[in-house]
N, C-alpha and C positions, 0 to 999 in steps of 0.2 A: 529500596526499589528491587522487584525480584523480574528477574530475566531467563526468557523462554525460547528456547529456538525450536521452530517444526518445519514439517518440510508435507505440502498437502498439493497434493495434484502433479508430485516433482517441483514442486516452487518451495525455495526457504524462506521460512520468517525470522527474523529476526524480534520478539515480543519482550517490551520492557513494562513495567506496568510501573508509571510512576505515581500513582497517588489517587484515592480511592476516598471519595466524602460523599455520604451518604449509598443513593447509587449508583452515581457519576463517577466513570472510572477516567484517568487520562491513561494512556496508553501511546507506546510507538513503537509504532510496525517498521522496521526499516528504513528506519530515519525519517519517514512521519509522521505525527503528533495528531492523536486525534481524541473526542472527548467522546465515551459509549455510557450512554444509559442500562444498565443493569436491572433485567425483569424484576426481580423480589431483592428485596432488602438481605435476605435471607441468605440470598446468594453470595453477597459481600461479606457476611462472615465467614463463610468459607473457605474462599478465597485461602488464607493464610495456612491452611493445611497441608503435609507435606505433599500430597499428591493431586495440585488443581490439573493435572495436566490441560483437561477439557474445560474448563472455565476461559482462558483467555481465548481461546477457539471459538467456544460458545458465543462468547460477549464481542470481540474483533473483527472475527474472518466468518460465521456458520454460515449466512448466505452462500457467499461467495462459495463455499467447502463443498455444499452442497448441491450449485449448481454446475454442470460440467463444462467445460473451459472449451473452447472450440479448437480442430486440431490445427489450425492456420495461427493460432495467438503464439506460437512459441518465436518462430523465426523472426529474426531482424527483417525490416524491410528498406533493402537497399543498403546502407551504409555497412560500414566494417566498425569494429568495434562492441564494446559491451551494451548490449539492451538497459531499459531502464523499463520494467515489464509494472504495470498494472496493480497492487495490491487490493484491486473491489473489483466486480462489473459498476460500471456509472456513466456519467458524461463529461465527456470533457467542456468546461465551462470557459477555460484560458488557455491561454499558447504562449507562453513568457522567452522562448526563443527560435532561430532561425537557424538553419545550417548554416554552419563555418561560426557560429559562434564561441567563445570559450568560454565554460564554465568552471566554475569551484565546486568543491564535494559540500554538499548543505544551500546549495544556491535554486530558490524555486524556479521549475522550469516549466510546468505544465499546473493547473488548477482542475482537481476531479470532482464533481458533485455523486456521493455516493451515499446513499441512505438521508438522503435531504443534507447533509453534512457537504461544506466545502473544504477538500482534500488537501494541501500542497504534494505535488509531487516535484523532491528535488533530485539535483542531481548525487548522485553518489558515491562519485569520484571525480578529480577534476580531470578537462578533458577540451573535446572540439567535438562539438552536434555534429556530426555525420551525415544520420538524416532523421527525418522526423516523420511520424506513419500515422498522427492524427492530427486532425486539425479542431477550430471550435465547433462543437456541436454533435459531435460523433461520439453514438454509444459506444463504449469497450466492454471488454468481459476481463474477467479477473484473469492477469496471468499474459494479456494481451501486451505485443512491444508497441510502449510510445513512444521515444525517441529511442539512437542509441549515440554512446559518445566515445568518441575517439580516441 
């Protein structure tokens, strides 16, 4: 498994690339898991060379990189505590919790449809929902706070 960290628009990634068949890559971005189709085949041998830097960017995050993040997505809304911020522009399709809940770090808390793909967005450390700044149905941009936890 080769692991990537970058840091794009001021946001880090945290990029693991666990397993690669055909051109289906599985990948996770900050704890989570998602499965990227790979334009050419070609591209997947690549891959293993010492310097993909631009490959998992390419194939993970290029929209998202590409498009500019709005300057309103940084700040928490409302609550104290650490953001749990966006990894794609997309929609929110689920809302798995409420303020004053408590969470575990790995615990789904929000569901994103992003690139027709459904997302989990979990929590990332354990905590207490604070507040929450999306609900179902609401487009985000990459980078944007969904919850944050306490």
């Amino acid at each position: 498994m080769k692991k990537f960290n970058y840091t794009i628009n001021g946001i880090k990634y945290r990029v693991e690339i666990n397993s690669i068949e055909g051109n289906v890559a599985e990948v996770t971005v900050n704890g989570s898991t998602y499965k990227v189709e790979l334009d050419k085949e070609q591209e997947v041998k690549q891959m293993p060379k010492p310097t993909p830097v631009s490959r998992p960017t390419t194939t993970a995050t290029p929209k998202p990189a590409a498009a500019p993040a709005p300057a309103a997505a940084a700040p928490a809304a409302g609550g104290s505590g650490a953001p749990v911020v966006s990894p794609l522009p997309g929609v929110i399709i689920g809302v798995h919790c409420k303020v004053g809940d408590e969470v575990k770090r790995g615990q789904r808390i929000l569901v994103l449809e992003a690139m027709k793909m459904e997302n989990d967005i979990k929590a990332d450390r354990d905590g207490t929902i604070t507040s929450i700044a999306v609900s179902q149905g609401d487009n985000v941009q990459e980078g944007a706070t969904l919850v944050t936890i306490g």
